[in-house]
C-alpha positions in Angstrom: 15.7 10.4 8.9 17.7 10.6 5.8 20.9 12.4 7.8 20.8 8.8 10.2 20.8 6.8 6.5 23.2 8.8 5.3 25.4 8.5 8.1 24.9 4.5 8.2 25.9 4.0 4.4 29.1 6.3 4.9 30.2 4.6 7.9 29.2 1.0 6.4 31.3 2.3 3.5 34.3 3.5 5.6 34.5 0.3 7.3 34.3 -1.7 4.0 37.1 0.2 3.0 39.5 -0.8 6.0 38.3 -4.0 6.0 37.8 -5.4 2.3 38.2 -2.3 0.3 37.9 -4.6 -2.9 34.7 -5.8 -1.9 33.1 -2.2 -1.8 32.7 -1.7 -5.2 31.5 -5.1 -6.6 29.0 -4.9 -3.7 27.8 -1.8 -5.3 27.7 -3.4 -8.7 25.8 -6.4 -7.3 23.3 -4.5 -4.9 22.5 -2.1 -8.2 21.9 -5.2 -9.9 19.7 -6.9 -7.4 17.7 -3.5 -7.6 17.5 -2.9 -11.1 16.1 -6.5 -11.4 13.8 -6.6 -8.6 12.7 -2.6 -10.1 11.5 -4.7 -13.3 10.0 -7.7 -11.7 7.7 -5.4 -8.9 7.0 -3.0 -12.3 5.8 -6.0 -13.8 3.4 -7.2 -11.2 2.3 -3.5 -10.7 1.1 -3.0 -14.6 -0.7 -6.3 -14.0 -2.9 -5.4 -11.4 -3.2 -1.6 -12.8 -4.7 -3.4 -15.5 -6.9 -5.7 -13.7 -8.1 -2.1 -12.1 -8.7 -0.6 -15.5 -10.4 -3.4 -16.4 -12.5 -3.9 -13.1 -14.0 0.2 -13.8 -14.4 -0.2 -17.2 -16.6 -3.0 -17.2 -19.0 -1.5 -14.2 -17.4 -4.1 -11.6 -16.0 -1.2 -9.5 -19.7 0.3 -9.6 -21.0 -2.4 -8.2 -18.5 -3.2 -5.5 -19.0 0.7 -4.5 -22.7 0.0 -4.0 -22.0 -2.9 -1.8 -19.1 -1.1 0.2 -21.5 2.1 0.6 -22.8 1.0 4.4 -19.1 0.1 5.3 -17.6 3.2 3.6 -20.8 5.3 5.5 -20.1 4.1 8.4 -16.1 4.8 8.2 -16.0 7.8 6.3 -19.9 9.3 7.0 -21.0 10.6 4.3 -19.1 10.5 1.0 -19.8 12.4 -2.9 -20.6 9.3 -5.0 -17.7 9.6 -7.6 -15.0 9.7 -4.0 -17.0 6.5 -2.7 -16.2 5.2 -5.9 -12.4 5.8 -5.4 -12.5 5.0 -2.0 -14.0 1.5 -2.6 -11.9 0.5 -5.8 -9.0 1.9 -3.3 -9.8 -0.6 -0.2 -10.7 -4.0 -2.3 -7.7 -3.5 -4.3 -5.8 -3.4 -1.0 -7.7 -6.3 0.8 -6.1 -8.3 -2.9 -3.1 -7.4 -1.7 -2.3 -4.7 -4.5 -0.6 -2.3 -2.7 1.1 0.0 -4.7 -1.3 -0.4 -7.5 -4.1 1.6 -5.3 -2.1 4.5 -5.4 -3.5 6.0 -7.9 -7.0 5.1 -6.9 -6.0 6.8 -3.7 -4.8 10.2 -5.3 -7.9 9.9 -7.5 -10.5 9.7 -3.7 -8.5 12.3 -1.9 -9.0 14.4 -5.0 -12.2 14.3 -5.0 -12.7 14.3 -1.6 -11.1 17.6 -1.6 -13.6 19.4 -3.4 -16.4 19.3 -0.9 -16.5 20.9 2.5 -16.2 19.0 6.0 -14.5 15.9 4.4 -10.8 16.5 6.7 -12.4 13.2 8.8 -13.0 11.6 5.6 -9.6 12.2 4.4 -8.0 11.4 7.7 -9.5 7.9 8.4 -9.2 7.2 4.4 -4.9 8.0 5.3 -5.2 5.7 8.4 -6.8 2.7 6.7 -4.1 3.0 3.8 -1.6 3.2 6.2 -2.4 0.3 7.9 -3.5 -1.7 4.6 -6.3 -4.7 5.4 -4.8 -7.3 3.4 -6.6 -10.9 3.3 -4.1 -11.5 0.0 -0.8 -10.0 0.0 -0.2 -10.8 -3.2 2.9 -8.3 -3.6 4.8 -10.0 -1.0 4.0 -13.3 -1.9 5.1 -13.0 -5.3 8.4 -11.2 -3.6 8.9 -14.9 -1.6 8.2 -16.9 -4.5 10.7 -15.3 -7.0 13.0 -15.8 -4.1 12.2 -19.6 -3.8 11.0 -19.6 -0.1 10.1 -22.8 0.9 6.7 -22.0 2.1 5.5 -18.6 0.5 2.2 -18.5 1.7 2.9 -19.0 5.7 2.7 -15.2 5.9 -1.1 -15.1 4.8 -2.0 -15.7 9.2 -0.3 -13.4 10.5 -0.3 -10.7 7.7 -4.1 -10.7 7.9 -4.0 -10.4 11.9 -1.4 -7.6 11.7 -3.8 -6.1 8.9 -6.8 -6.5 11.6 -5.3 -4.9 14.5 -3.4 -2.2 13.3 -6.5 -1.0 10.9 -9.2 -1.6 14.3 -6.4 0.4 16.5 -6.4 3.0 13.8 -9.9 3.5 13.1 -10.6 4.0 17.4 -7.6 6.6 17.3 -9.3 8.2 14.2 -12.1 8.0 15.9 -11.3 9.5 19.2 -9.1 12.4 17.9 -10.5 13.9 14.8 -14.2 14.9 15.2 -16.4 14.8 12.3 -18.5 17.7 10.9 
């Protein structure tokens, strides 16, 4: 995948060249720009909802929402150590709030722990599949994305993001389902 990038940029470059070769260089300057700022902004957001998740474990919050997920995360994942259901539950209502990339961690902490016990590949596996696919009732990451950008309506992607969410996660729980066996 990166040879087919890599290709694209040198021939996007090649033809910049020919065709506006003094455009090639302040487009780099501006699209480092655009990054750099946009690097800050998302960095921004991300510390914020790391530190609503600090703050959600350290005052019990994420206990409780793991005893409530326990018959959904049973169900899913069958049977789970208590400190990976914790994980796992933190992982999935952080992603239904739309914190993506702040549930990483959450996610390297459950797969970690998961990891330590026998039989838990179909644990691991379905735990992948539901990241992958991300229920989200609140995508708060791109919604902040569409509001620094001034889109006229930021919150028209809530629909569909949550029926794309839906689909993809029930299609991925069946496949899960049908191909990997648990123990």
């Amino acid at each position: 995948m990166n040879v087919i990038f890599g290709i694209i940029l040198i021939a996007a470059m090649m033809t910049m060249l020919f065709v506006s070769p003094e455009g090639v260089l302040s487009a780099f300057i501006s699209g480092g720009e655009k990054a750099l700022a946009l690097s800050v902004q998302m960095t921004v957001v991300y510390a914020v909802w790391l530190g609503v998740l600090n703050v959600f474990e350290k005052t019990g919050l994420s206990n409780k929402c793991a005893k409530m997920l326990k018959p959904a995360n049973k169900l899913l994942f069958g049977a789970l150590p208590d400190k990976a259901n914790d994980y796992v539950s933190l992982n999935i209502s952080a992603n239904i709030l739309g914190m993506s990339g702040a549930t990483t961690p959450m996610g390297i902490k459950a797969v970690q722990e998961m990891e330590k016990h026998k039989g838990t590949e179909y644990a691991i596996a379905m735990f992948f599949v539901i990241n992958a696919t991300s229920v989200q009732l609140i995508p708060s990451s791109v919604l902040a994305l569409r509001i620094k950008f001034g889109a006229s309506a930021a919150s028209d992607i809530i629909l569909p993001t949550v029926l794309a969410t839906l689909l993809s996660s029930v299609i991925g729980v069946l496949l899960v389902k049908i191909f990997i066996k648990k123990k």
